[in-house]
MIKESE-365476 format. One record per residue (C-alpha): residue number from 0; residue in three letters; x, y, z. Coordinates in pm, 1 decimal, m for minus. Layout:
   resi   resn          x          y          z
    NUM    ALA          X          Y          Z
...
***
This chain:
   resi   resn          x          y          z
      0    UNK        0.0        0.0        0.0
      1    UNK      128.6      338.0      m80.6
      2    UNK       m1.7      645.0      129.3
      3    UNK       m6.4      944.1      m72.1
      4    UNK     m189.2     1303.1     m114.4
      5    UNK     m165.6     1388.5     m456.8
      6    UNK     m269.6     1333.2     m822.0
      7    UNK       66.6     1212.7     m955.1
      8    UNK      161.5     1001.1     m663.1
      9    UNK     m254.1      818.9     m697.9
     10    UNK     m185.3      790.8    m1038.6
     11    UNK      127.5      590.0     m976.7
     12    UNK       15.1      395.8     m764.4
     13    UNK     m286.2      287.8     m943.3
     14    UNK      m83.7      227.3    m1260.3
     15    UNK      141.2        2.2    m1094.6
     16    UNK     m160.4     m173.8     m920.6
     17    UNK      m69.7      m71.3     m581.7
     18    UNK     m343.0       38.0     m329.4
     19    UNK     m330.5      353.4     m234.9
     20    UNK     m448.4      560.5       29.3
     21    UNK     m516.4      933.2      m26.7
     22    UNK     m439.7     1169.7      298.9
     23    UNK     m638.3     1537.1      243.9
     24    UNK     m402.7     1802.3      114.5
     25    UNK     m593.3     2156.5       62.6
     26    UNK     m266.8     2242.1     m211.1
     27    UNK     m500.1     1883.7     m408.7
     28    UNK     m840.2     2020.8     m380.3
     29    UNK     m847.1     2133.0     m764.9
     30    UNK     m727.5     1722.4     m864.8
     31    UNK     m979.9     1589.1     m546.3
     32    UNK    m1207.2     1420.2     m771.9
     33    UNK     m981.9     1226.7     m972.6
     34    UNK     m742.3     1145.9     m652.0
     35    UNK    m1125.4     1019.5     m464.1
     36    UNK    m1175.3      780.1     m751.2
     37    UNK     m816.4      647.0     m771.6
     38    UNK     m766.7      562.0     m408.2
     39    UNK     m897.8      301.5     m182.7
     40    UNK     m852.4      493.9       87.2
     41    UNK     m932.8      806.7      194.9
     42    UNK     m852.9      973.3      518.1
     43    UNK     m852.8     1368.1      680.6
     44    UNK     m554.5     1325.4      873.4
     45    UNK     m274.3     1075.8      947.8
     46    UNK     m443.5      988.3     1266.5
     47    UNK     m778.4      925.9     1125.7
     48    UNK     m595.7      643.5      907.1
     49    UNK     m388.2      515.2     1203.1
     50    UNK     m733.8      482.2     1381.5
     51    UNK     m884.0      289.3     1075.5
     52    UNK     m586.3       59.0     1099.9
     53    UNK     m626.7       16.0     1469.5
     54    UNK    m1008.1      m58.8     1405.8
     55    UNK     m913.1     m301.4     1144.2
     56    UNK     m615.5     m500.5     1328.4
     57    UNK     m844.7     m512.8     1681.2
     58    UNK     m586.2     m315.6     1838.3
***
Protein backbone atom coordinates (compact mmCIF):
# COMPACT_ATOMS: atom_id res chain seq x y z
CA UNK A 1 0.00 0.00 0.00
CA UNK A 2 1.29 3.38 -0.81
CA UNK A 3 -0.02 6.45 1.29
CA UNK A 4 -0.06 9.44 -0.72
CA UNK A 5 -1.89 13.03 -1.14
CA UNK A 6 -1.66 13.89 -4.57
CA UNK A 7 -2.70 13.33 -8.22
CA UNK A 8 0.67 12.13 -9.55
CA UNK A 9 1.61 10.01 -6.63
CA UNK A 10 -2.54 8.19 -6.98
CA UNK A 11 -1.85 7.91 -10.39
CA UNK A 12 1.27 5.90 -9.77
CA UNK A 13 0.15 3.96 -7.64
CA UNK A 14 -2.86 2.88 -9.43
CA UNK A 15 -0.84 2.27 -12.60
CA UNK A 16 1.41 0.02 -10.95
CA UNK A 17 -1.60 -1.74 -9.21
CA UNK A 18 -0.70 -0.71 -5.82
CA UNK A 19 -3.43 0.38 -3.29
CA UNK A 20 -3.30 3.53 -2.35
CA UNK A 21 -4.48 5.60 0.29
CA UNK A 22 -5.16 9.33 -0.27
CA UNK A 23 -4.40 11.70 2.99
CA UNK A 24 -6.38 15.37 2.44
CA UNK A 25 -4.03 18.02 1.15
CA UNK A 26 -5.93 21.56 0.63
CA UNK A 27 -2.67 22.42 -2.11
CA UNK A 28 -5.00 18.84 -4.09
CA UNK A 29 -8.40 20.21 -3.80
CA UNK A 30 -8.47 21.33 -7.65
CA UNK A 31 -7.28 17.22 -8.65
CA UNK A 32 -9.80 15.89 -5.46
CA UNK A 33 -12.07 14.20 -7.72
CA UNK A 34 -9.82 12.27 -9.73
CA UNK A 35 -7.42 11.46 -6.52
CA UNK A 36 -11.25 10.20 -4.64
CA UNK A 37 -11.75 7.80 -7.51
CA UNK A 38 -8.16 6.47 -7.72
CA UNK A 39 -7.67 5.62 -4.08
CA UNK A 40 -8.98 3.02 -1.83
CA UNK A 41 -8.52 4.94 0.87
CA UNK A 42 -9.33 8.07 1.95
CA UNK A 43 -8.53 9.73 5.18
CA UNK A 44 -8.53 13.68 6.81
CA UNK A 45 -5.55 13.25 8.73
CA UNK A 46 -2.74 10.76 9.48
CA UNK A 47 -4.44 9.88 12.66
CA UNK A 48 -7.78 9.26 11.26
CA UNK A 49 -5.96 6.43 9.07
CA UNK A 50 -3.88 5.15 12.03
CA UNK A 51 -7.34 4.82 13.82
CA UNK A 52 -8.84 2.89 10.75
CA UNK A 53 -5.86 0.59 11.00
CA UNK A 54 -6.27 0.16 14.70
CA UNK A 55 -10.08 -0.59 14.06
CA UNK A 56 -9.13 -3.01 11.44
CA UNK A 57 -6.15 -5.00 13.28
CA UNK A 58 -8.45 -5.13 16.81
CA UNK A 59 -5.86 -3.16 18.38
Amino acid sequence: MIIEDSLIGVEAAHNANIEVAVIYDKYSDCNRKEIDELAQYQFRNFKEMLEYIENELGV
